[in-house]
C-alpha positions as CSV (number, residue, x, y, z in Angstrom):
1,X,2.3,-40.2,-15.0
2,X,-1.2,-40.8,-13.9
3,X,-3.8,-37.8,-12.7
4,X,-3.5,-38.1,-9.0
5,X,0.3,-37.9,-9.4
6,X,0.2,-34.6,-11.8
7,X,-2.3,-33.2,-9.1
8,X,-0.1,-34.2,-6.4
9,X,3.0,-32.4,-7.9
10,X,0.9,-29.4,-8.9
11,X,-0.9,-28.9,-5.0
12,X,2.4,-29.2,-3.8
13,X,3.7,-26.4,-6.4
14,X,0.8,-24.2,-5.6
15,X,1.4,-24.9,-2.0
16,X,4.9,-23.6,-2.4
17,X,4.0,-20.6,-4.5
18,X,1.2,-19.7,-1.8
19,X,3.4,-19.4,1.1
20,X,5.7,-17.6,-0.7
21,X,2.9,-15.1,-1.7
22,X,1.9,-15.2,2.2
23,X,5.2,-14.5,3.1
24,X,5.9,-11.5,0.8
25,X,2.3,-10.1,1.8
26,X,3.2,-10.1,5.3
27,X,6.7,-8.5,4.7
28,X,4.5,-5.8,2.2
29,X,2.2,-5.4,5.5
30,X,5.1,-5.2,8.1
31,X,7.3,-2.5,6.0
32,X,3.8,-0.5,5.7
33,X,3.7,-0.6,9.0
34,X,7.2,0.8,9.5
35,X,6.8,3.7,7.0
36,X,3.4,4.6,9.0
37,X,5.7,4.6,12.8
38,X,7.6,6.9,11.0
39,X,5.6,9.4,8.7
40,X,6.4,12.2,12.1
41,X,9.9,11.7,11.2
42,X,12.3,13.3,9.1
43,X,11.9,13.3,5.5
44,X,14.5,11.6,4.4
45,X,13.7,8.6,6.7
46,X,9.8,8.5,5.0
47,X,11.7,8.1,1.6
48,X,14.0,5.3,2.3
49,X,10.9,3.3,3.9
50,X,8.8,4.3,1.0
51,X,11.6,2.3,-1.0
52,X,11.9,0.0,1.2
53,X,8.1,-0.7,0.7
54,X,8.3,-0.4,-2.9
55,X,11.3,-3.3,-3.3
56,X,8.3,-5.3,-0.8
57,X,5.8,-4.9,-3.3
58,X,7.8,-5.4,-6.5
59,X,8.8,-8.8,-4.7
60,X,4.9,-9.8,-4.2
61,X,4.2,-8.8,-7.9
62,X,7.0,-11.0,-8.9
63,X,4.7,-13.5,-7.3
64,X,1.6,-13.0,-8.8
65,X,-0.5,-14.1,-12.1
66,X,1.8,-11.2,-14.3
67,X,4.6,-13.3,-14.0
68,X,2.8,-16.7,-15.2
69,X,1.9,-18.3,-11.6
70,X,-1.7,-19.5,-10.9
71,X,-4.3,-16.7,-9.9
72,X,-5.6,-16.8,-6.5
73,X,-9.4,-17.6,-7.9
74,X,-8.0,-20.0,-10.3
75,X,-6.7,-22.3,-7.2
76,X,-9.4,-21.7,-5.3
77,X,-11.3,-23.2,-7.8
78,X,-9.3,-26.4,-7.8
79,X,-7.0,-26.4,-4.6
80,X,-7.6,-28.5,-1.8
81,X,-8.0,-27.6,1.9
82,X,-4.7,-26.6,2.5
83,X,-4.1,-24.5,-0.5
84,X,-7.5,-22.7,0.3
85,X,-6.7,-21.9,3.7
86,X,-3.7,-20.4,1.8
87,X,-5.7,-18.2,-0.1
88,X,-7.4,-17.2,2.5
89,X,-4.7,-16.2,4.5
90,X,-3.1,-14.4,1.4
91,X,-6.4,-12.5,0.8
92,X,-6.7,-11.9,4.6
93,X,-3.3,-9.7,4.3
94,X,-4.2,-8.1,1.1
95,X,-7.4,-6.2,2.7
96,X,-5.1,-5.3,5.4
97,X,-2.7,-3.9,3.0
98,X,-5.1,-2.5,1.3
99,X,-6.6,-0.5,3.9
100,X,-3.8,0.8,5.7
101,X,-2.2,2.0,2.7
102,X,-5.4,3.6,2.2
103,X,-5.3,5.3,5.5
104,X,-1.5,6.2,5.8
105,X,-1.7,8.0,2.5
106,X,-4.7,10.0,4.1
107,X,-2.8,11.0,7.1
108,X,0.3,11.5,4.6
109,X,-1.7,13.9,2.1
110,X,-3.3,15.8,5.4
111,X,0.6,16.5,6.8
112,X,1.4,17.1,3.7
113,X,-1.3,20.0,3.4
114,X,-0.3,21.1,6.9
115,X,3.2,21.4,6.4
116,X,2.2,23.8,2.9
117,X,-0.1,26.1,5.5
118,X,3.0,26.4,7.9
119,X,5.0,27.3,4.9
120,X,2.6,29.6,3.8
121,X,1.6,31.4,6.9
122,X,5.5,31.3,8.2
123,X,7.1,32.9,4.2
124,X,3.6,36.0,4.4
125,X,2.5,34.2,1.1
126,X,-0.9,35.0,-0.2
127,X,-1.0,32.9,-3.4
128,X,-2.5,29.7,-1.5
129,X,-5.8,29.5,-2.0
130,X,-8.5,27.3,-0.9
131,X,-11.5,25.8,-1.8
132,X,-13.6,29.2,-2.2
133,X,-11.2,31.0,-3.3
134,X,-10.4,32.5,-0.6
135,X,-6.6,33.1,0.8
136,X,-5.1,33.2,4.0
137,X,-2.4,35.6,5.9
138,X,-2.3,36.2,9.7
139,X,-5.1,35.9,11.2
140,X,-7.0,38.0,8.1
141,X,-9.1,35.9,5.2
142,X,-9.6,38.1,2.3
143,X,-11.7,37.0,-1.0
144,X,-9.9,36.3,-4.2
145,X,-10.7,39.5,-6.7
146,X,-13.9,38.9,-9.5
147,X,-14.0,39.6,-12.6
């Protein structure tokens, strides 16, 4: 085979390989998107999207240099124009992953904390304390006893 064949067959292979990363990233992004419309509902709801997501991401791991396929830098180093519009589209949709996941885990940790302090409050518990050690019943605030 001569070089401009082999790098013809390998573009198109990356080519391939990049959509499909593309294509799993926006699925990740979409079903991240679905678990955040939903983080008001019930519980059981949040877990099957949280699976749902999970299966998403497995997928685009599958996809990725752990399973022997090119890294993104490494065809960005030798792809050509279509492969690094590619890239950038893939790296695009990662940031965007990356930040709302970042965010819906904040709101997620923050209802999570709320829905302890109902618990608290509604049960009369006093062994919830916070950051000064301080706990809370009613409408009283009462410091932790000192040694």
């Amino acid at each position: 085979m001569s070089e401009r064949s082999e790098r013809h067959e390998a573009t198109v292979h990356d080519i391939t390989r990049l959509q499909q990363i593309a294509e799993a990233s926006v699925e990740v992004l979409s079903e991240l998107r679905v678990l955040d419309s939903c983080r008001f509902g019930p519980a059981r709801a949040i877990e099957t999207q949280a699976a749902v997501l999970g299966d998403r991401l497995v997928a685009l791991d599958a996809l990725g240099p752990s399973s022997g396929f090119s890294s993104l830098s490494a065809i960005e180093r030798t792809g050509d124009v279509n492969e690094l519009a590619l890239v950038e589209i893939v790296r695009q949709n990662l940031a965007r992953i990356r930040t709302e996941s970042a965010s819906l885990s904040l709101e997620l940790r923050k209802l999570l904390a709320d829905t302890r302090s109902v618990i608290s409050i509604a049960t009369g518990s006093n062994g919830t304390y916070d950051a000064a050690g301080r706990t809370t019943q009613g409408e009283f605030r009462r410091t932790r006893a000192l040694l």
